[in-house]
N, C-alpha and C positions, 0 to 999 in steps of 0.2 A: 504493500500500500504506500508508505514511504516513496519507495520507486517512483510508483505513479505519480504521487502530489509533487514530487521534483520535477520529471518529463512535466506535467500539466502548468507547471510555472515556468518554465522553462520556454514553454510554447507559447504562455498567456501575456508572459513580461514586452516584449518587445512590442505588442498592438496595444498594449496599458502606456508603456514608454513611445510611443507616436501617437495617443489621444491625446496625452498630456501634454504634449510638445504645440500638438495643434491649437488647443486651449488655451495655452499660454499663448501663443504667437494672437489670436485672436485678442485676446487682451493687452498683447502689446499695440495691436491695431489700434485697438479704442483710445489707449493713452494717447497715440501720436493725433488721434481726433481731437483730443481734448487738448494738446497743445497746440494744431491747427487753427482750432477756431476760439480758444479763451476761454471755454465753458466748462464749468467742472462737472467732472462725470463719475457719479459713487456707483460701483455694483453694489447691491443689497445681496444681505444676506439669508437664504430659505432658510425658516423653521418648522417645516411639516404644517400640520393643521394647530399653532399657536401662534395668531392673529397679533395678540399682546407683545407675545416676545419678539416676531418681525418687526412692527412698531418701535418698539423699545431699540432695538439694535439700529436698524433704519436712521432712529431721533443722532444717536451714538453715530454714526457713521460722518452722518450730513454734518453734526458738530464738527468731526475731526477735519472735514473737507474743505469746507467752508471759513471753517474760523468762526463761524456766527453761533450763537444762541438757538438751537430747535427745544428747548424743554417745554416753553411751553405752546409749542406747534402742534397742530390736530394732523396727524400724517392715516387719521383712518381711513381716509380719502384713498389711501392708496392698498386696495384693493384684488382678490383675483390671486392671493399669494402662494398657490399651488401651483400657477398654470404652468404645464410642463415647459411649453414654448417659453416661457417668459414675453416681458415687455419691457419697454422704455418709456419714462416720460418727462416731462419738463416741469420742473416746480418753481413757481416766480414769487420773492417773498419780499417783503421790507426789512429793513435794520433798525434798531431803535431811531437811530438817526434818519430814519425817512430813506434812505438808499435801496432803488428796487435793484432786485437780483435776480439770477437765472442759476439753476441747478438741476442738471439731468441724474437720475436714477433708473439704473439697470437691474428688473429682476433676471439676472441668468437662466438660462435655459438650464434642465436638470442634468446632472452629468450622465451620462448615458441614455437620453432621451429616445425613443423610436424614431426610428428613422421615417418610418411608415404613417406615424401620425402626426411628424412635422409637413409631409408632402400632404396630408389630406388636409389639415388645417391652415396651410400656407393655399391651398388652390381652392379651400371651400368646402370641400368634404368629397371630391374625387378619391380614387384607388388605387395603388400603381402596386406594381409586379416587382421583384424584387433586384429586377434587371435594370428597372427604373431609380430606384432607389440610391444613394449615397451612404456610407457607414453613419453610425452612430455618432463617430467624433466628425465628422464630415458638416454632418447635420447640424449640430453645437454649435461649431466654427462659424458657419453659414448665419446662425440665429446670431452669433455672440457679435459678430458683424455685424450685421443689419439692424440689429436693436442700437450699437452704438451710433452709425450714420443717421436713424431715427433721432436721434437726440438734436440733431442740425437742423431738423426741418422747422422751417418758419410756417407751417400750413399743414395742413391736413390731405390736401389736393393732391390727388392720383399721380401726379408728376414726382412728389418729392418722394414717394413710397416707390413708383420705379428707381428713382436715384438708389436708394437705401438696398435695392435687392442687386441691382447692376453693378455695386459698390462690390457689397458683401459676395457676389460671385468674382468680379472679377480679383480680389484680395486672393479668397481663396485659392483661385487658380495660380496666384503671383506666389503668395505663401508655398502649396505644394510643389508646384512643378509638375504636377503630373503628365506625363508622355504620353498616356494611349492615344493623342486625337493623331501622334504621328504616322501611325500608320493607317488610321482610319478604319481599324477595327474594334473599335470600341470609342467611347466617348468620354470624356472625363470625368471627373463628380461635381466642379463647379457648374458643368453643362445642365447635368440633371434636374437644376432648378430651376430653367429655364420651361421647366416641361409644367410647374405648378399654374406661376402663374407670371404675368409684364413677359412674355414669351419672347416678343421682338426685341424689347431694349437688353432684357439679361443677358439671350445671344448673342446682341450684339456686342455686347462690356469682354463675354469669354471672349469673342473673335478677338478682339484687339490683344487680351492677356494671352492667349494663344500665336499670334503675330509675334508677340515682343517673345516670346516662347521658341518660338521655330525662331526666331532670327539669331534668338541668342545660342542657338544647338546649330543652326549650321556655322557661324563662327568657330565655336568648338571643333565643330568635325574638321572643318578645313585646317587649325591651329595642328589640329592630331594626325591625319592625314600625311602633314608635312616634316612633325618631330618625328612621329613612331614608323612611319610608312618609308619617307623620304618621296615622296607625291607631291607634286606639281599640282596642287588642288587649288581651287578656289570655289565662293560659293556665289550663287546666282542669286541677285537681290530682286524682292516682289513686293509692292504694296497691296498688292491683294487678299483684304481682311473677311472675305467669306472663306475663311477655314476651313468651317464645317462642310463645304462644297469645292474644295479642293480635290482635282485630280492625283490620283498616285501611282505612277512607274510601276511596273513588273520587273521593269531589268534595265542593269547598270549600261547606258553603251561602251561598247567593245571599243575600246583604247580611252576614256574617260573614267575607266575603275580602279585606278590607280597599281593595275596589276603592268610591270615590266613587260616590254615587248623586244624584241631584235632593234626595233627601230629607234630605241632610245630610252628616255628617261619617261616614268610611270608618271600619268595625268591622270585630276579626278577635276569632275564636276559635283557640287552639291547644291540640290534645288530643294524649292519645297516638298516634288514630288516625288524623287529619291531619295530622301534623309533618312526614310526609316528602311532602309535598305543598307546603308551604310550605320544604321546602328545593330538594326538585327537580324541582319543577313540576308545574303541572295542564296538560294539553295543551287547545288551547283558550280558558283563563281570563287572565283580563289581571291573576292576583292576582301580587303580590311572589314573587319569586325568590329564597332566601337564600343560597341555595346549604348541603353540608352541612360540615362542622357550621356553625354560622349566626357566629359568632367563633371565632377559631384555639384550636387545644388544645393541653395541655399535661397530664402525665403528673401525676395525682391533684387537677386541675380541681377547685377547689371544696373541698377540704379543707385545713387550716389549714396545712399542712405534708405533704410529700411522708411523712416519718417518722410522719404521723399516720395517714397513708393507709395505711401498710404495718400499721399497730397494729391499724386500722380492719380490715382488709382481714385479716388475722389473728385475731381473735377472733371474727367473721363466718365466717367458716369452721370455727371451732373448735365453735361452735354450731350451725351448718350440718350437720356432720359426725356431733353427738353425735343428733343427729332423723331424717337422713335417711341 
């Protein structure tokens, strides 16, 4: 038995050690919102079904935030304190001294929330199959997102709530890095929430984080191609941000695979539509193997600062939102 509980932790640790990575990166998000735009922003703390003690803790939180006096603030107002999803809201208050304020409060979404009742509650009470679906921490990430962007909104109005979802996907997608759309056998998990609901605008936020995504892997391939291979590579530039409807290659062309010839020195081409060809093989081809992503990633890759990413990632959406 022993045995077992070893193997079962052994197995369970590393998807426990990437929820929590996600979770936390989502909450480094919020921060950098909150120094973005000036607003403070307290995650509250769940207390199961004791209303009093959320309250209480809540009063305690907004205190240490703030600097201001909540003792004697009525926060029953805030409401709904089990809801898996969580929420976000904006609390506007005076100072003794007459000084109005602004203060956003975050219920967090539950840690291991369904995934399945964040899609049906995000689209309205639709169904999805579990191919539709995104993981547990996926899902969190996504919420713990989008609740913080909520915090921005000046309005109520269907524009600022696409901003907050198109936000919150495209982060995600910047955060993970996920590779699947490279070969276009499968989709990624920030895509998936494009299927709830703002269908046009969230797709459109992944197209762009998927853009800067392939741009930044074909640089990679071509940088690897030329240390590890000794290839004469380069890689083939497109502004073409329909992703999701990108073309993709079967086969490398013969003297562009960076495989030697009699004729000379080995050349490779890298496009959008052979990249994952060049990370996860041609069957048959003796060309390089880069595997994907072709150098390790990290969470807003290629932007000057992870806080530039979220600013990035933020007003891209804000634009995103106000057209589509």
């Amino acid at each position: 038995m022993n045995r077992f509980l070893v193997a079962l932790f052994a197995f369970l640790l590393p998807g426990l050690a990437f929820a929590q990575d996600l979770t936390g990166m989502a909450q480094r998000a919020v921060e950098s919102l909150e120094k973005m735009s000036g607003l403070p922003i307290v995650f509250l703390e769940r207390t199961g079904d004791d209303p009093g003690q959320f309250w209480y803790r809540a009063m305690q939180k907004l205190c240490t935030k703030t600097g201001d006096n909540w003792c004697d603030d009525d926060l029953t107002s805030l409401r709904d304190t089990t809801n898996p999803i969580g929420w976000s809201r904006v609390l506007t208050y005076r100072t003794p001294q007459g000084v109005e304020k602004k203060v956003c409060v975050i219920l967090p979404p539950n840690t291991g929330v369904s995934a399945g009742y964040v899609a049906t509650g995000l689209s309205g009470g639709n169904i999805y199959s579990w191919q539709e679906l995104p993981t547990s921490a996926e899902a969190e990430t996504f919420l713990t997102l989008m609740h913080g962007a909520n915090c921005l909104n000046t309005s109520e109005d269907q524009q600022q709530a696409k901003r907050a979802d198109a936000f919150a996907a495209m982060a995600l997608a910047l955060i993970q890095g996920d590779g699947a759309f490279v070969s276009a056998r499968d989709v990624t998990p920030a895509r998936k929430f494009a299927l709830y609901r703002f269908g046009e605008s969230t797709r459109w936020a992944v197209n762009v984080a998927e853009r800067i995504l392939l741009d930044q892997w074909k640089g990679e391939a071509v940088a690897a191609l030329s240390a590890r291979n000794r290839c004469d590579a380069r890689a083939v530039a497109s502004q073409n941000l329909a992703i999701d409807s990108l073309q993709r290659d079967m086969t490398l062309p013969q003297g562009e695979d960076c495989v030697s010839t009699m004729g000379g020195a080995a050349k490779g081409t890298v496009t959008d539509g052979n990249l994952w060809l060049w990370t996860n093989g041609q069957p048959g081809s003796n060309a390089p193997v880069l595997g994907m992503p072709p150098e390790p990633y990290s969470a807003f890759k290629g932007f000057q600062s992870f806080d530039a990413g979220i600013n990035y990632a933020f007003k891209t959406a804000e634009t995103i939102a106000s057209q589509r």
